[in-house]
Every structure is written in structure tokens, then in C-alpha cells.
N, C-alpha and C positions, 0 to 999 in steps of 0.2 A: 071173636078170634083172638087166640091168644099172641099178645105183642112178641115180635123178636125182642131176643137177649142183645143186648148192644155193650158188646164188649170195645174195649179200649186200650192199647198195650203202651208206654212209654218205652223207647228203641233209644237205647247210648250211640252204639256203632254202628255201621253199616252189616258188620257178620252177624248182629247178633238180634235177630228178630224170632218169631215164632216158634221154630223150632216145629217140633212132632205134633204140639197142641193145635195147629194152624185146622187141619182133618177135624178134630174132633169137635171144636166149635163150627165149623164151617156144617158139619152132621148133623148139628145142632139147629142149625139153621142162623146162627150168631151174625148180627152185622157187626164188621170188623174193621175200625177205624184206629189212627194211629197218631202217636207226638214222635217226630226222628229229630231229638235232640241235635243229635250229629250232623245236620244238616242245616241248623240255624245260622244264620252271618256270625261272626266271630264277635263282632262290632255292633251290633243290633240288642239291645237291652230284652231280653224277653218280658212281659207283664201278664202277670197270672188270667189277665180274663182274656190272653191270644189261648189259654190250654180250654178244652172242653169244660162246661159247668157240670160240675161234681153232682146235680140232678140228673143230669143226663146219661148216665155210666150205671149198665148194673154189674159189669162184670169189669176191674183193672188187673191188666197184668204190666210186673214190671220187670224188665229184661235186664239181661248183665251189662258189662261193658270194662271197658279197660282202665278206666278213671277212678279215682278215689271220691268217696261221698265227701271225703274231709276236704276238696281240692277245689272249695268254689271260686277263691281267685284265678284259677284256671277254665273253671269252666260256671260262670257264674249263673246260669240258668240253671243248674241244683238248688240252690235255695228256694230258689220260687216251685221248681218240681217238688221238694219235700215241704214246702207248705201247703202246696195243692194236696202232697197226700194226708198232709193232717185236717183237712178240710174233709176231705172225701170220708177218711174213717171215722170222721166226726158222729160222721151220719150211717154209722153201723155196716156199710157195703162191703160187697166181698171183696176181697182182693187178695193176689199171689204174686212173690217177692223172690225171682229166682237169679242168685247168686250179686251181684252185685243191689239189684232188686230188692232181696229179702235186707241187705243192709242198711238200703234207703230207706224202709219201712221201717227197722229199729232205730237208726236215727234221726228220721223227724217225730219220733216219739218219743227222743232225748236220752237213747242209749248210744253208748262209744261202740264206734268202727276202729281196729286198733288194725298191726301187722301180727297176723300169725306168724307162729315158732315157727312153722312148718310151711313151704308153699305148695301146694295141693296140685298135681299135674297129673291127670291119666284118672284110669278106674279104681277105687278102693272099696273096700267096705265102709257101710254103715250100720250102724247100732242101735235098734228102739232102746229108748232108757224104762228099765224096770217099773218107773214106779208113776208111768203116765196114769192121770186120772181114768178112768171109763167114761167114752162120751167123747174123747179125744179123738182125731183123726187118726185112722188106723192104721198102723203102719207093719210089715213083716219084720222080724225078731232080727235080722240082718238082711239086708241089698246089696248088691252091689251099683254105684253110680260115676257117673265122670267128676271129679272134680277139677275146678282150674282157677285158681282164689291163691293169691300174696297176703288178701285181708280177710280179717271175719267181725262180725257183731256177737256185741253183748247181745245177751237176751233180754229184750225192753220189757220194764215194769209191768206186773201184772199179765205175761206170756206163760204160757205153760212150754217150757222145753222136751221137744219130744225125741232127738238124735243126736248120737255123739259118735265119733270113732276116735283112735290112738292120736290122729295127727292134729285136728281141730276139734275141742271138747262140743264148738258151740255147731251142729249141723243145720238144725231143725229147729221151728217154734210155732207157736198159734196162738192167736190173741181171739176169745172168745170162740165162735164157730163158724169165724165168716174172713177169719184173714191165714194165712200161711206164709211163712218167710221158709226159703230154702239156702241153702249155702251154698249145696251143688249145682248141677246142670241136671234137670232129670228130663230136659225137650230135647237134648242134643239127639240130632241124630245124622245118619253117616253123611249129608249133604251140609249140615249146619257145621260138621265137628272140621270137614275141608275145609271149610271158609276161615275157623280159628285157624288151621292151621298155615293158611294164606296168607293171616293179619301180624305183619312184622312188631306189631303195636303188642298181641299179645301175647306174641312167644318171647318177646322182650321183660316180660316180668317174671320169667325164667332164667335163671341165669345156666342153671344146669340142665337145660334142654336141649340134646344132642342128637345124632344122626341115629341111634339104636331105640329112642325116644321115640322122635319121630314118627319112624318104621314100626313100632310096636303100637301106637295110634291106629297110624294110617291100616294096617293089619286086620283090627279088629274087626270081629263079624258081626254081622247086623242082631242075631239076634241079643249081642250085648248091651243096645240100646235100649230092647226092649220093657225089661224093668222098670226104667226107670219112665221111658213115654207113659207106661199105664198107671204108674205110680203118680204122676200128674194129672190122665184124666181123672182118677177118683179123686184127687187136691180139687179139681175143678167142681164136679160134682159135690164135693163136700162143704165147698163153700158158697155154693148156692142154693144149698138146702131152704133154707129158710126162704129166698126169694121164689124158690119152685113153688113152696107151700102156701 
């Protein structure tokens, strides 16, 4: 019989877990365990072997949050999460890096988290770049998705950059065919996208986030999640290609 997929998500905030992908593993038959940073004692040192051994994970996801990767005198159990993730990709395994996520993954892989020109709130367009390799994860010629990011990553060493739009050049990346970093949200959906809008934490890195804002959020119809959910399960499916096989 063949083994369950034993997936594993690292959780910053309380809003910010699953999202849309929760269905599609659980379809999968995926067992689904988790690290909720945000829930550790403040005062409690974390030590890399209280997180899961890095054998035992075929599938990481890592979730957003409101904190900065650069911010570990604030939250000092980042350093040891981005060393666990450089451990973990040591050893070729998939993994997918959404929005604050995909950060952490180019920074423990010694690329700069910097402040975008631009702070990214609501739906925009995104852009596949012309001149991705073939072989690359496949992306439509433009999406639309949620963004909600003050900061963005370089693209770490040896990444193939595969999206860009007007407001942050760096959207999208992939390292080999078994990791994805995202900038956006593409799990948001309409129960996950209320919960941001609940968290005083992250409408606060908004300055310009106003009552017409809000209301145009709250508004949108479901099927404009849609994109971006499916655009994830195939992120999933493509990075565990290799371990299907």
C-alpha cells in the first residue's frame, strides 16, 4: 500500500494557515501536521529538534505572516525555522513558500528580504516572464491574484524567476523542480481573506487602507479566488512530481 503523503505547513499568525490547499491535500489523502510559531511562549528558546525531523516531511508548506524574516530579535524562533529550512532542502524535498513563506525560503538561502517601493493590498495582475526555461512550472501569460506584502525577496541564487507585475518586479521563483516561492496569496480564500481582514496586525502595515478599501475586499466574489486556489494545486502537484514517481 502505498504510504500517505505527510505534509507539514509552518503557521506565523493565527489568520494565516491553509487557506484553499487544506481540500486538496486532505483529497489526497495527505496527513496534515503543523509548527504554529505564534503560539510558542515568548520567553521559551525554541531548539531545532522541538520542529519535525526533516526525514520525515514529504511535503513543507510555509505560510505568511505579519513579521519580518529580517525581525529575529523580535521573534527569535526565525532563525532556527530558516535553518530547519536549509536542512530540509538540503535533502531535495518539495516545498512551497507563500508570501511571507516564499521569503523565508529565499532568505535561508542568503538572498535579501528588502521593503518594496510599492505595498501590495487587494487583487492585481501578474505576469509570466517571457523567457522562462521549458520544463519550468507552468504558469498562464497573466492571473489575476491577492496580494498583501510591505516586503519582497531577491530571487536566491541559482532560482529561475518565473513572475513579475508593475508594482513588485520579484513575484514568482523555483529552485530546481521541487520548491516554489510565491509573493502573493494564491490559498486565500473568502473565509481566510475575513480573518486578514480582522487582524489589526495586518491592516496595520497599510497605511493607506481605508473604508472604500476595505468594502471593495470584502465585495469580492468568490469566483475571484478561484485562479489563484487552482494555481496552487498544480504548485502542489508540481512539486511533487518527482516523489509521485
Amino acid at each position: 500500500m502505498k504510504p500517505h503523503l505527510k505534509v507539514h505547513y509552518f503557521q506565523h499568525i493565527a489568520g494565516e494557515g491553509f487557506g484553499s490547499c487544506h481540500a486538496y491535500l486532505k483529497a489526497m489523502n495527505a496527513q496534515i501536521t503543523a509548527t504554529e510559531f505564534f503560539a510558542l511562549p515568548a520567553d521559551l528558546p525554541l531548539d531545532i529538534e522541538a520542529l519535525p525531523h526533516v526525514e520525515d516531511v514529504d511535503l513543507l508548506m510555509i505560510m505568511g505572516g505579519t513579521m519580518s524574516v529580517n525581525d529575529e530579535a523580535n521573534f527569535p524562533w526565525l532563525k532556527i525555522e530558516k535553518r530547519w529550512i536549509r536542512r530540509y532542502l538540503a535533502l531535495g524535498k518539495p516545498a512551497i513558500g507563500l508570501c511571507l513563506g516564499g521569503q523565508l525560503i529565499a532568505n535561508a538561502l542568503g538572498a535579501a528580504v528588502s521593503r518594496n517601493a510599492v505595498q501590495e493590498l487587494g487583487w492585481t495582475a501578474v505576469r509570466k516572464l517571457p523567457y522562462v526555461p521549458q520544463g519550468c512550472f507552468e504558469l498562464p501569460e497573466q492571473f489575476n491574484v491577492m496580494q498583501w506584502h510591505s516586503e519582497t525577496f531577491d530571487i536566491p541564487k541559482g532560482a529561475v524567476h518565473l513572475a513579475e507585475n508593475a508594482a513588485c518586479r520579484n513575484q514568482m521563483y523555483q529552485i530546481g523542480t521541487n520548491v516554489l516561492g510565491f509573493q502573493f496569496h494564491p490559498e486565500i480564500t473568502p473565509h481566510s481573506l475575513a480573518l486578514f481582514l480582522e487582524d489589526e496586525e495586518e491592516l496595520a502595515l497599510f497605511p493607506g487602507y481605508d473604508a472604500a478599501r476595505e468594502a471593495e475586499l470584502k465585495s469580492a466574489p468568490e469566483d475571484k479566488f478561484i485562479q489563484g486556489n487552482q494555481l496552487l494545486n498544480r504548485a502542489i502537484g508540481y512539486v511533487l512530481q518527482k516523489t509521485a514517481s
